[in-house]
Biopython code that builds the backbone (N, CA, C, O; Angstrom):
import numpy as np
from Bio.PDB.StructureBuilder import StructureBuilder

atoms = [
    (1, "UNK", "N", (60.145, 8.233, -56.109)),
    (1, "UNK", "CA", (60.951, 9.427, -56.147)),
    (1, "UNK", "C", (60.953, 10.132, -54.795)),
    (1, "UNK", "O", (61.973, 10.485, -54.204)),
    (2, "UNK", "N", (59.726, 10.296, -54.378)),
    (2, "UNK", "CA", (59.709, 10.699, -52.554)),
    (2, "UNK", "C", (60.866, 10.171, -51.908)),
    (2, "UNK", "O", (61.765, 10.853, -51.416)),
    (3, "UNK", "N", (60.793, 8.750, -51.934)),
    (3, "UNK", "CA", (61.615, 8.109, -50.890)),
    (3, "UNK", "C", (63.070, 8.238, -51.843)),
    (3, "UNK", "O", (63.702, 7.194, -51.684)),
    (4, "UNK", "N", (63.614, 8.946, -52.542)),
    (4, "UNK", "CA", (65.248, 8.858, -53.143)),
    (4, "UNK", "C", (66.046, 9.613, -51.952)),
    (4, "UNK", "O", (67.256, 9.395, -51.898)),
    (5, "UNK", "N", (65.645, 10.221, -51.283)),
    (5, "UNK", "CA", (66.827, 10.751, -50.407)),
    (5, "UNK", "C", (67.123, 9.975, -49.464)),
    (5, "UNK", "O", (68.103, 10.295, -48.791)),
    (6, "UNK", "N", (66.517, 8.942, -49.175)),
    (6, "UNK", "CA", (67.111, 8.009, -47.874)),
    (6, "UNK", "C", (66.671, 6.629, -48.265)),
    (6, "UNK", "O", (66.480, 5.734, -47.441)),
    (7, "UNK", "N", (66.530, 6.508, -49.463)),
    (7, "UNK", "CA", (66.710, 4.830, -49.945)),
    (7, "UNK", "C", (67.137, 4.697, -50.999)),
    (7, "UNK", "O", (66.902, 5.537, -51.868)),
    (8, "UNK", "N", (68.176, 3.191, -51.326)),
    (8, "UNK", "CA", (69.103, 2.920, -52.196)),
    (8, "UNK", "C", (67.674, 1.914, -52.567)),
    (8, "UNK", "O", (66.685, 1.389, -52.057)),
    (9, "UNK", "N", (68.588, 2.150, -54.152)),
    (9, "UNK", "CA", (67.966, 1.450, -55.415)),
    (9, "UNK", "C", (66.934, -0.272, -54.945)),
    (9, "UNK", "O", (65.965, -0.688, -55.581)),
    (10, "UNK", "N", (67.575, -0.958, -53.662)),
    (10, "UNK", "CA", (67.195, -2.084, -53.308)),
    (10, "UNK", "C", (66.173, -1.791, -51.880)),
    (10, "UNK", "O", (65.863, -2.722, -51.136)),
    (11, "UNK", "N", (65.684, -0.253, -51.621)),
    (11, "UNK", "CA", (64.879, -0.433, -50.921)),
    (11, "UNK", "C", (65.548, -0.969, -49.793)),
    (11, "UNK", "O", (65.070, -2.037, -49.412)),
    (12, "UNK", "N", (66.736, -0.443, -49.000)),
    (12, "UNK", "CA", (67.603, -0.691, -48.362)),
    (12, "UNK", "C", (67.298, 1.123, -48.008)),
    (12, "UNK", "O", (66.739, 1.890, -48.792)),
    (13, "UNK", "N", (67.955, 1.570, -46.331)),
    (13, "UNK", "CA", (68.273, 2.658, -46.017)),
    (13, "UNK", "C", (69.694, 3.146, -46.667)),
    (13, "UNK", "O", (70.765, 2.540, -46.694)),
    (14, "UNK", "N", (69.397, 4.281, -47.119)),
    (14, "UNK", "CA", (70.760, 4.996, -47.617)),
    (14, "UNK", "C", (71.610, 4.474, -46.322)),
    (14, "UNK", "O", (71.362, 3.725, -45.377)),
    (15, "UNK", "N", (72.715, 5.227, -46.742)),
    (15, "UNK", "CA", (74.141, 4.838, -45.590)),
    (15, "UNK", "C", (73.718, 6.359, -44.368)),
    (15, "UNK", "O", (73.906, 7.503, -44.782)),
    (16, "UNK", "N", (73.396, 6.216, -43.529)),
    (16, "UNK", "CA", (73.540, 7.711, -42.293)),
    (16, "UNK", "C", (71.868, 8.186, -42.452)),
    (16, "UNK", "O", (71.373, 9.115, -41.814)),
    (17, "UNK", "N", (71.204, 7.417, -43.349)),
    (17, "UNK", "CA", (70.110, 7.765, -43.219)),
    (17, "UNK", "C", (69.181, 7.614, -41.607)),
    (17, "UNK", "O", (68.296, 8.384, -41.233)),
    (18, "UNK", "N", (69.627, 6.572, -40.966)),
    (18, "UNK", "CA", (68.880, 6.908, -39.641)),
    (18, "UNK", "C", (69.503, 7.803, -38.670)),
    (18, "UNK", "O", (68.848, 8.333, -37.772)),
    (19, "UNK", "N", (71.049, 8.022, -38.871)),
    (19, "UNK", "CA", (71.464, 8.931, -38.130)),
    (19, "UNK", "C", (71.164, 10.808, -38.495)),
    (19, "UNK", "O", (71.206, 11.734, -37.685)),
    (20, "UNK", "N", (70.863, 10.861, -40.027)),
    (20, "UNK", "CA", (70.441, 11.952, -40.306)),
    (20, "UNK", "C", (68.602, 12.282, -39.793)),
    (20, "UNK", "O", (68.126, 13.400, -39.594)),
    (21, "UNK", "N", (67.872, 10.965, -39.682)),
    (21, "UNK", "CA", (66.603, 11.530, -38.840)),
    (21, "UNK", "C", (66.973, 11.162, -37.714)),
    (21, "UNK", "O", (66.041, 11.094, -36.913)),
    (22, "UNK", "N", (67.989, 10.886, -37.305)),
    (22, "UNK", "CA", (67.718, 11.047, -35.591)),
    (22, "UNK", "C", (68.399, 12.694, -35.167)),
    (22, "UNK", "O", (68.034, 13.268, -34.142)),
    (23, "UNK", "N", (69.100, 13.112, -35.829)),
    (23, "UNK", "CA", (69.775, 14.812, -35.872)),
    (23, "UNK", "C", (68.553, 15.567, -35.997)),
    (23, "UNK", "O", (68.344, 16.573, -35.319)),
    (24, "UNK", "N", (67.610, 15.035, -36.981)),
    (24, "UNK", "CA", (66.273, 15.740, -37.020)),
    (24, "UNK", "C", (65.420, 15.988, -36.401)),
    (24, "UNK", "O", (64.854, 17.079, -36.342)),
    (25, "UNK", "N", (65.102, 14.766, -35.671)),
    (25, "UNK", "CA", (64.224, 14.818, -34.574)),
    (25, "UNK", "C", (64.731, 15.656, -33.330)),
    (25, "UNK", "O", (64.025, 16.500, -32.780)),
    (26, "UNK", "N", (66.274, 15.282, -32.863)),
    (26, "UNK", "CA", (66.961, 16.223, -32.119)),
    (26, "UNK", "C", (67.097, 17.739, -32.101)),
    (26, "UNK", "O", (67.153, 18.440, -31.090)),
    (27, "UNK", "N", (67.144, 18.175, -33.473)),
    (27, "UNK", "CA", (66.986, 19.502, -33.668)),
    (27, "UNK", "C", (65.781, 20.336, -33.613)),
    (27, "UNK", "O", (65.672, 21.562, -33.608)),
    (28, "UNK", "N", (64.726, 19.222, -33.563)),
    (28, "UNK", "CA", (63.198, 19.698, -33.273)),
    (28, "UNK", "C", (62.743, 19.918, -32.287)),
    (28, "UNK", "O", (62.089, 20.915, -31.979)),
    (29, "UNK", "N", (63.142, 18.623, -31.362)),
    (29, "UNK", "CA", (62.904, 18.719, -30.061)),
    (29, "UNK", "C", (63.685, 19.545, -29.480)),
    (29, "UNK", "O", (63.242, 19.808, -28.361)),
    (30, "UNK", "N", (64.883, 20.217, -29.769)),
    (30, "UNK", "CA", (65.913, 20.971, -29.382)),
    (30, "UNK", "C", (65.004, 22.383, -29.633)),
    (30, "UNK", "O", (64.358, 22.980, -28.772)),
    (31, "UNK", "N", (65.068, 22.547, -30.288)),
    (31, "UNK", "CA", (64.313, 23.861, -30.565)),
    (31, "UNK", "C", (62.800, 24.405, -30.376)),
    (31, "UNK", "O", (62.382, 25.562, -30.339)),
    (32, "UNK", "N", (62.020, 22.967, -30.251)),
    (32, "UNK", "CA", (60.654, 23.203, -29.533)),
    (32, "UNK", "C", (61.164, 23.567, -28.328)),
    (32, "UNK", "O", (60.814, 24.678, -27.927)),
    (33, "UNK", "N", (61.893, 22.934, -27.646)),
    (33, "UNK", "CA", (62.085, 23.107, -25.872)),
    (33, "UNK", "C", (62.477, 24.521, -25.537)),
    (33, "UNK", "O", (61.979, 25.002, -24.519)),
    (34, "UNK", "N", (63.396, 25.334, -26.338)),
    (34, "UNK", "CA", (64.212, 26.156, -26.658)),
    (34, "UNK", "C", (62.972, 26.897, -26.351)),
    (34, "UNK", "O", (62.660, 27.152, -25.188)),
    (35, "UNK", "N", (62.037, 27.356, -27.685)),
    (35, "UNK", "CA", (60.798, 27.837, -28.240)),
    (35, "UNK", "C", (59.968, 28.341, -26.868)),
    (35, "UNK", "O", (59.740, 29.521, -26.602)),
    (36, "UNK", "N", (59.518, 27.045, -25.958)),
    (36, "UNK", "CA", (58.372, 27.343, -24.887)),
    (36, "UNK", "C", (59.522, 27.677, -23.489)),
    (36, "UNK", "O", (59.191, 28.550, -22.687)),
    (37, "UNK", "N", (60.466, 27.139, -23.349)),
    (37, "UNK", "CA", (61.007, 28.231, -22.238)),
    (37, "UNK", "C", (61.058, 29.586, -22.272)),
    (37, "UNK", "O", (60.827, 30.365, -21.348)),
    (38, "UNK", "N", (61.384, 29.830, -23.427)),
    (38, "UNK", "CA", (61.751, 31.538, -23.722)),
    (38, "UNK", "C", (60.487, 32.142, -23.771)),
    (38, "UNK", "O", (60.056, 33.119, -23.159)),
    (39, "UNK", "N", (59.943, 31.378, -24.627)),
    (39, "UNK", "CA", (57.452, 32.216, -24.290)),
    (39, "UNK", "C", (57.412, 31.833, -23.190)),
    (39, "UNK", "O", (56.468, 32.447, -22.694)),
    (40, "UNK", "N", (57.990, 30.956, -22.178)),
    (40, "UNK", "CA", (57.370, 31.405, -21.006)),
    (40, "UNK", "C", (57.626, 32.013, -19.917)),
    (40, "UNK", "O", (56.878, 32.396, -19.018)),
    (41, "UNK", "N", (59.470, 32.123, -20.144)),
    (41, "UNK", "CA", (60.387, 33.202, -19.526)),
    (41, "UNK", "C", (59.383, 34.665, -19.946)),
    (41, "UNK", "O", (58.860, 35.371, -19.085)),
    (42, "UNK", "N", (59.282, 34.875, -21.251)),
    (42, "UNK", "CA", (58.793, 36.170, -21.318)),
    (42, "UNK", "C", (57.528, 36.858, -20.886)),
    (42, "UNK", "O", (57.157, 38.003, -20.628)),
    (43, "UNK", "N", (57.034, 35.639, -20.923)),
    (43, "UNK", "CA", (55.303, 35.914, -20.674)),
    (43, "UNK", "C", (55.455, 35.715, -19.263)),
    (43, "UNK", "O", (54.400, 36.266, -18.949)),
    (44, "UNK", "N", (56.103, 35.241, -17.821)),
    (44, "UNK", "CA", (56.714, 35.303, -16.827)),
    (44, "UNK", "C", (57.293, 36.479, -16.485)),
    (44, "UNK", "O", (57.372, 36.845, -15.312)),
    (45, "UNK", "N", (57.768, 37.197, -17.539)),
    (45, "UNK", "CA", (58.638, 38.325, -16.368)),
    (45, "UNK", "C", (57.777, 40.061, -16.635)),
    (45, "UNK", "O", (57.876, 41.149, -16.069)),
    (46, "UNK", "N", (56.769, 39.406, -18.061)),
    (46, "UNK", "CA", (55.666, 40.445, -17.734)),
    (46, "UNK", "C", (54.444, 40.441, -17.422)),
    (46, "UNK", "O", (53.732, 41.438, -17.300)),
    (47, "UNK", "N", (54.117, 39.252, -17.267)),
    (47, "UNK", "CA", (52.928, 38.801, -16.564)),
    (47, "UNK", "C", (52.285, 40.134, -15.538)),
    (47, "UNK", "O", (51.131, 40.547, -15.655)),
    (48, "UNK", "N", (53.377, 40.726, -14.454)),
    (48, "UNK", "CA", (53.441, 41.443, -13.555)),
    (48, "UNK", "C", (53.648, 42.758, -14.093)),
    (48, "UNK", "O", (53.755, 43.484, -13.105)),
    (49, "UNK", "N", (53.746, 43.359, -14.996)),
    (49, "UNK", "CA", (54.366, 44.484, -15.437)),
    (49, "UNK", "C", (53.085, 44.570, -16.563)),
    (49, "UNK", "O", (52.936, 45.792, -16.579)),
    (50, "UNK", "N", (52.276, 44.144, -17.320)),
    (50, "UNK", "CA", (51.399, 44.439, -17.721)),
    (50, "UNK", "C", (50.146, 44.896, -17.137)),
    (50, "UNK", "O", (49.738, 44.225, -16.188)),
    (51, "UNK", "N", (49.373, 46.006, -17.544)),
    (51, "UNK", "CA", (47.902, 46.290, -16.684)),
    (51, "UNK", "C", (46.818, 45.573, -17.650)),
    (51, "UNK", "O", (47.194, 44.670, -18.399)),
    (52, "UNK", "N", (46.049, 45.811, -17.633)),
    (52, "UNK", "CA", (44.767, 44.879, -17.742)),
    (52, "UNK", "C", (44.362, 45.552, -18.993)),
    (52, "UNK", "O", (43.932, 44.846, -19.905)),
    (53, "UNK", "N", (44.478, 47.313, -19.206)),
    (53, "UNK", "CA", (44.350, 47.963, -20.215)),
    (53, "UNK", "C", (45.164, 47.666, -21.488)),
    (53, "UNK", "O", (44.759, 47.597, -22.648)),
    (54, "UNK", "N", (46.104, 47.545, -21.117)),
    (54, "UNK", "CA", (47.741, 46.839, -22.073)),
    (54, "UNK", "C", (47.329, 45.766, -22.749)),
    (54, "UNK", "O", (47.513, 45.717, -23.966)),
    (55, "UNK", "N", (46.617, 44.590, -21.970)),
    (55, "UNK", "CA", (46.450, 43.278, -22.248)),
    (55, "UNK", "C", (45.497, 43.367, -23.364)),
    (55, "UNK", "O", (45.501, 42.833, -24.474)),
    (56, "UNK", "N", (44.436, 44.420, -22.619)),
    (56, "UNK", "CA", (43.194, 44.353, -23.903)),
    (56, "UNK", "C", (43.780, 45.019, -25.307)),
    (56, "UNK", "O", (43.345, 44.887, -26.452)),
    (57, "UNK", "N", (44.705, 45.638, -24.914)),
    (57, "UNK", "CA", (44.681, 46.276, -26.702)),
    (57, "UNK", "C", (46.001, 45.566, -27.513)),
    (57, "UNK", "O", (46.412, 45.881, -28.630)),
    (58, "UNK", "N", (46.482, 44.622, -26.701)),
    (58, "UNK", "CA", (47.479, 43.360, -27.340)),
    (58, "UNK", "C", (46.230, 42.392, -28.212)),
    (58, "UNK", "O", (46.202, 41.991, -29.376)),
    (59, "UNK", "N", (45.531, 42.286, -27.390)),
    (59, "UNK", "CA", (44.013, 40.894, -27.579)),
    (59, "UNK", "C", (43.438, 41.669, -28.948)),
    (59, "UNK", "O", (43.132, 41.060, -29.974)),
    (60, "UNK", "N", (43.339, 43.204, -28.771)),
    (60, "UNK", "CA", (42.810, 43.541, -30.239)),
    (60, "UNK", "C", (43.455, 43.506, -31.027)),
    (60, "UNK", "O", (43.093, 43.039, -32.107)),
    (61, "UNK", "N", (44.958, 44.091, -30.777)),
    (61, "UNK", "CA", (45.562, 43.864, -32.477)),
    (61, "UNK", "C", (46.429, 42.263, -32.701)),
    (61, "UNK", "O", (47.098, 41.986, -33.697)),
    (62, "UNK", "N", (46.243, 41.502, -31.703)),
    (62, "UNK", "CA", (46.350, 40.293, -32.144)),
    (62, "UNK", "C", (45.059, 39.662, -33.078)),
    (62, "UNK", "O", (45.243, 38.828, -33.965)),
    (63, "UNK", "N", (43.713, 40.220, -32.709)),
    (63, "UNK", "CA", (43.151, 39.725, -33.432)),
    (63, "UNK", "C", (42.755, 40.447, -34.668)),
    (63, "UNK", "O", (42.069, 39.894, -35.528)),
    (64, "UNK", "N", (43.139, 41.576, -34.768)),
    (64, "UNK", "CA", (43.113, 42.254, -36.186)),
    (64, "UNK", "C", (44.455, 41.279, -37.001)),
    (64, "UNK", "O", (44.308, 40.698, -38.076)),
    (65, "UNK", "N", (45.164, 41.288, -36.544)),
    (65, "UNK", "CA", (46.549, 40.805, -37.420)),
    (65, "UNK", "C", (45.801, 39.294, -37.914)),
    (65, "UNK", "O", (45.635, 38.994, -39.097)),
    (66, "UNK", "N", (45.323, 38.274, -36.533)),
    (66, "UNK", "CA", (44.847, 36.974, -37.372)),
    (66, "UNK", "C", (43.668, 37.157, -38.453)),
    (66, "UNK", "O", (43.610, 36.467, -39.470)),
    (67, "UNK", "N", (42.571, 38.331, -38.071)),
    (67, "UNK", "CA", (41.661, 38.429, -38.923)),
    (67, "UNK", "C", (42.143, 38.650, -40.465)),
    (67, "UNK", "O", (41.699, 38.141, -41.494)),
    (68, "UNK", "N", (43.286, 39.655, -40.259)),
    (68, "UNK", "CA", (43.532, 39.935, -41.417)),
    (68, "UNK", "C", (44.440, 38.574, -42.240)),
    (68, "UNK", "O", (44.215, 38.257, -43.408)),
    (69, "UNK", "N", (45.105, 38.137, -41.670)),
    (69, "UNK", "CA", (45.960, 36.213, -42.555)),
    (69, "UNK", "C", (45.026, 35.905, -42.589)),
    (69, "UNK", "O", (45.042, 35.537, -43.764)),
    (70, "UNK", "N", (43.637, 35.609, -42.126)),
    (70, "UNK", "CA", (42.725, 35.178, -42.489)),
    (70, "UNK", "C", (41.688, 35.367, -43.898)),
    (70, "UNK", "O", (41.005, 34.754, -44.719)),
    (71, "UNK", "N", (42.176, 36.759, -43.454)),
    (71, "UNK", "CA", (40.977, 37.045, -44.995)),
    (71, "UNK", "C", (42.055, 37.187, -46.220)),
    (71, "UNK", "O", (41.735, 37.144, -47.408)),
    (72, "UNK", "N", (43.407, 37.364, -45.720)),
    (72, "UNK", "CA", (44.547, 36.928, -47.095)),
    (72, "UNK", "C", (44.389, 35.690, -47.557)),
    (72, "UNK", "O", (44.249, 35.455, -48.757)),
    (73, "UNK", "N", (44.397, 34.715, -46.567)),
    (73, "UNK", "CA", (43.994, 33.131, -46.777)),
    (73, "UNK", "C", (42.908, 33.009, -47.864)),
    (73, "UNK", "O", (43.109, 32.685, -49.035)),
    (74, "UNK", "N", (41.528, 33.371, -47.201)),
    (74, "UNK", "CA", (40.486, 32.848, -48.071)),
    (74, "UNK", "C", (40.517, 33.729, -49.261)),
    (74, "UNK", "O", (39.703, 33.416, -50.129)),
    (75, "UNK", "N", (41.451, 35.015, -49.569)),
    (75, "UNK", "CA", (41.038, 35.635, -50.558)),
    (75, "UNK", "C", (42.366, 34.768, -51.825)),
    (75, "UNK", "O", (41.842, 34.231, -52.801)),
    (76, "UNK", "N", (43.549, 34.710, -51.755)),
    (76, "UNK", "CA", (44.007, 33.941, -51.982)),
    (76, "UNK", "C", (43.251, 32.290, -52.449)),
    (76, "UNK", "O", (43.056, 32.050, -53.640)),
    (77, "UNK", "N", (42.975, 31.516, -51.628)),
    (77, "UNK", "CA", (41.727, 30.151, -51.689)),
    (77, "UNK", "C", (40.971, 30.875, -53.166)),
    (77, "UNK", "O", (41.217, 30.495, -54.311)),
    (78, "UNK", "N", (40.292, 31.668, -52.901)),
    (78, "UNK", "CA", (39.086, 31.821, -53.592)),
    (78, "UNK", "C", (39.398, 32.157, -54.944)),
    (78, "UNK", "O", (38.666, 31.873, -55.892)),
    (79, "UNK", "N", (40.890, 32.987, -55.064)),
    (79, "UNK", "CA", (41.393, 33.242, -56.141)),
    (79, "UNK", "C", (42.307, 32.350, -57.430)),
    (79, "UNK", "O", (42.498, 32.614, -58.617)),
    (80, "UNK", "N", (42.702, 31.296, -56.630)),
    (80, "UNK", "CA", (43.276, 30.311, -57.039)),
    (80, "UNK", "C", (42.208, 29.092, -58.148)),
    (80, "UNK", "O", (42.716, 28.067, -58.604)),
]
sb = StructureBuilder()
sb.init_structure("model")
sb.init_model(0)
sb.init_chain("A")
sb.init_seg("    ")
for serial, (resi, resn, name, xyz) in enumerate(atoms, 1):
    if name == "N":
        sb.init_residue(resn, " ", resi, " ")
    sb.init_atom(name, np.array(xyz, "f"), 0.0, 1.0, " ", f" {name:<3s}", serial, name[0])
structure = sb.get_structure()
């Protein structure tokens, strides 16, 4: 049942099935590339425009925000 979207009954590739994962892979790699130019355009044009004070209190509530998915995570886990 996994494999019904891109294989016929004989275990044969559907019809466009390799052209539909090759659009896939394209759209991934399209959009990863997309993804790290723009984080690094941004993180580039303030690199210089941030002070050192700025940075530290990004570093804290970045890590309050992961602490906290974190303890949603395991509280969630634990509740399940």
């Amino acid at each position: 049942m996994a494999r019904a979207w891109f294989v016929n009954g004989d275990d044969r590739p559907a019809r466009g099935a390799t052209r539909d994962a090759a659009l896939v892979v394209i759209g991934v790699l399209l959009g990863s590339t997309t993804w790290w130019l723009d984080l690094t355009s941004v993180v580039g044009t303030f690199r210089t425009r941030l002070t050192l004070s700025c940075l530290e209190r990004i570093n804290v509530v970045s890590g309050v925000i992961l602490a906290a998915f974190a303890i949603v995570a395991i509280a969630t886990a634990v509740a399940a």
